[in-house]
C-alpha positions in Angstrom: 15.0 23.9 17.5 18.6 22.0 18.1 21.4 22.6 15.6 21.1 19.0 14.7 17.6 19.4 13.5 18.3 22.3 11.6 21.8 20.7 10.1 20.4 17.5 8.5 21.8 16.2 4.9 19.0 17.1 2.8 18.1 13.5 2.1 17.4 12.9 5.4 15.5 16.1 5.8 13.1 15.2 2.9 12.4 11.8 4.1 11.7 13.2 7.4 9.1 15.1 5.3 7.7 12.4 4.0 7.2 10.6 7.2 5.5 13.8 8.8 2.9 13.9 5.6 1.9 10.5 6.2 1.7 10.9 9.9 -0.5 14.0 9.6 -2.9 12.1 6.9 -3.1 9.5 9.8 -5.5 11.7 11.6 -6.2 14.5 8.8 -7.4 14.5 5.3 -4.7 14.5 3.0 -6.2 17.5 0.9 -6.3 19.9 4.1 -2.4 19.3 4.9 -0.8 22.6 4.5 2.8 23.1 4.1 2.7 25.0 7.0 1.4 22.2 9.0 3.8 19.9 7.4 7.0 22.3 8.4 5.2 22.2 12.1 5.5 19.0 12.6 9.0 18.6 11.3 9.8 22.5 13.8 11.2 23.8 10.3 9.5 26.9 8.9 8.2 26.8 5.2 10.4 28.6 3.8 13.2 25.8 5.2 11.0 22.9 3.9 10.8 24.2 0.4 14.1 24.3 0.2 14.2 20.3 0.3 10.5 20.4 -1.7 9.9 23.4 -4.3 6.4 23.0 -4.3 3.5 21.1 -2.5 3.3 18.7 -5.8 6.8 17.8 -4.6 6.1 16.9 -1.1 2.7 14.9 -2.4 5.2 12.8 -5.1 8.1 12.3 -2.9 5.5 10.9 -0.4 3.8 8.4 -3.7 7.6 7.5 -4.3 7.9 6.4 -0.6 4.9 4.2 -0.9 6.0 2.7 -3.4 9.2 1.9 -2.8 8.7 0.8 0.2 5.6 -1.2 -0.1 7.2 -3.3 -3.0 10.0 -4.3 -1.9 8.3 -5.8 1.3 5.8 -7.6 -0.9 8.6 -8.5 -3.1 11.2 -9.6 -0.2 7.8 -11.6 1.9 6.4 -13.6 -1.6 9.9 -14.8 -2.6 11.2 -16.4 0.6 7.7 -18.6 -0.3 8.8 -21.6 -2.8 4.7 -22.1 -2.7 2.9 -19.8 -4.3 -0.2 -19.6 -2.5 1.6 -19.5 0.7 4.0 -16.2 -1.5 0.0 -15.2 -2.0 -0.7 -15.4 1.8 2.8 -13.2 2.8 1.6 -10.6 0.3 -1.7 -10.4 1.8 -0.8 -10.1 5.3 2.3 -8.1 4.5 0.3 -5.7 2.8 -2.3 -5.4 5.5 0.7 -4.6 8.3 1.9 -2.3 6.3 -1.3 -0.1 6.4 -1.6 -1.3 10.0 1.9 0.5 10.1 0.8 3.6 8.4 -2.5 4.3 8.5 -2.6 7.4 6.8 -0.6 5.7 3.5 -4.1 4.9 2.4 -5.8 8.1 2.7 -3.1 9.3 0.4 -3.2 6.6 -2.1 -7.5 7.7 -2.3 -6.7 10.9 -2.3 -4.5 11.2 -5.2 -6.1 8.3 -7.5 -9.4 10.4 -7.1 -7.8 13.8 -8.3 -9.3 14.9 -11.0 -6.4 16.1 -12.4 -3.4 14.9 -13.9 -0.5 15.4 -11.8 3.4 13.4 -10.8 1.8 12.2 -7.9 -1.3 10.7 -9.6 0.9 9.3 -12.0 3.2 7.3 -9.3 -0.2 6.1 -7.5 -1.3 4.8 -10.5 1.8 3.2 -11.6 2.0 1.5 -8.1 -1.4 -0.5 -8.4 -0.4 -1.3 -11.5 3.0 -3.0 -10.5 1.2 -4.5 -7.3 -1.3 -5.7 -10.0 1.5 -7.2 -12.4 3.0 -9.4 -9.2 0.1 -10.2 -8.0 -1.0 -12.0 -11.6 2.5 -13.6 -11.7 1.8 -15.3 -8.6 -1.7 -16.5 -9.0 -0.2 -17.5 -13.4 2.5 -19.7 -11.2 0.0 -21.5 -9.1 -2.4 -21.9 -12.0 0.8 -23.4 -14.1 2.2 -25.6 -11.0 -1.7 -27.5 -10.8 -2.3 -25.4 -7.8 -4.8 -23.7 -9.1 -7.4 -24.9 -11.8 -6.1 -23.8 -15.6 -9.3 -22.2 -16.4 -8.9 -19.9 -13.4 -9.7 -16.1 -14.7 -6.7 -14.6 -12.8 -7.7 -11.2 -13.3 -10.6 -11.6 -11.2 -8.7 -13.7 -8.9 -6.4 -10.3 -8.8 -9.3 -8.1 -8.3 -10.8 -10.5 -5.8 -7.6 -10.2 -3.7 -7.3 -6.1 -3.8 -10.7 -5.7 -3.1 -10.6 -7.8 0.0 -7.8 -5.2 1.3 -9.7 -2.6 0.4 -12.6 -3.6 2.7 -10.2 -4.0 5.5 -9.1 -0.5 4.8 -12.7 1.0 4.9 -13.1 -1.4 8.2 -10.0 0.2 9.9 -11.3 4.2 8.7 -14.5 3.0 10.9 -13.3 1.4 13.7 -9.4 3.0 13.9 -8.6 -0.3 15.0 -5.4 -1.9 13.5 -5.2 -5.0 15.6 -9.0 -6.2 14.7 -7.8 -5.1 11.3 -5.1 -7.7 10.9 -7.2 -9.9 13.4 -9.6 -9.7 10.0 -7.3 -10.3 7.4 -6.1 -13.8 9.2 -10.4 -14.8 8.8 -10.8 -13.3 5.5 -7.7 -14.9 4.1 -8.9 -18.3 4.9 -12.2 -17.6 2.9 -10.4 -16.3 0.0 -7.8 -19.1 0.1 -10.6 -22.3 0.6 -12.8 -20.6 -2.0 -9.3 -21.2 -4.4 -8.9 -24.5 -3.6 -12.7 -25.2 -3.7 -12.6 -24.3 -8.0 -9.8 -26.6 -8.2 -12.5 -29.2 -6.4 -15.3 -28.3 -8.4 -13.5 -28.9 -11.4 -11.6 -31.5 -10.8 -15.3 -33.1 -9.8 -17.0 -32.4 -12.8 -19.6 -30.3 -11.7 
């Protein structure tokens, strides 16, 4: 262990935490991550990690809070440099996808703590996250529908629903196969579906039928 590593502001230190849990969940399921593997992997011993997380409910919210953070603000930062929406629609969805390509092991945790039978901080910020991805994502697909884009008897909620559960299958794809770049390869084919079956309502209406 070098004096740097075990001098680190405590910021960095939990971060550094962070980063290690969703590394391990990469490989491991999330539930069977110990602290003591956690503190391993950053060559700390537990009783130095707890200093920077008091519990294991700590570690499991800082690492929700990461998620989070960092997955909206890409979303956010890719959708507005679009002045069309369903190319904003097209950044989020391949944004999103290169994220998890990124961190493989970010889903594993979202699944994990969304199917916890119990009520706990991290739950709570997993939760809060699909619903703030959910909010954007309506936004976007209420602008298209406003700007003629999109037909205005479009149901954006199962629009929305549409969208996440086409990520969702490329997850469960990529837990099979462990292969990121057919993953993204994917998204490129399944976007275009998603996208022409869009424009088709707007055709079908607009057509009469």
């Amino acid at each position: 262990m070098t004096p740097r590593a075990r001098h680190l502001p405590s910021e960095e230190r939990r971060a550094e935490a962070v980063e290690a849990v969703i590394k391990l969940a990469a490989s491991a399921n999330p539930e069977e991550i110990t602290t003591s593997a956690i503190a391993a992997r950053m060559k700390l011993t537990q009783g130095a990690l707890f200093r920077h997380f008091p519990t294991k409910d700590a570690i499991w919210l800082g690492v929700m809070e990461w998620v989070s953070d960092r997955l909206l603000a890409r979303i956010d930062r890719l959708a507005g440099a679009e002045s069309d929406p369903l190319a904003a629609l097209e950044a989020m969805f391949l944004g999103h996808v290169d994220f998890i390509a990124e961190h493989p092991g970010v889903p594993r945790m979202m699944a994990g703590q969304l199917q916890n039978a119990g009520e706990t901080p991290a739950k709570r910020m997993a939760r809060a996250l699909v619903e703030n991805y959910g909010n954007r994502l309506r936004r976007i697909l209420a602008a298209a529908r406003a700007e003629g884009v999109l037909p205005p008897g479009l149901d954006i909620d199962a629009a929305a629903a549409l969208f996440l559960g086409m990520i969702q299958g490329l997850v469960m794809q990529n837990l099979i196969h462990g292969d990121s770049a057919r993953m993204r390869t994917d998204a490129l084919r399944v976007w275009v579906i998603y996208r022409a079956g869009l424009l088709a309502a707007v055709h079908t209406q607009e057509g009469g039928a």
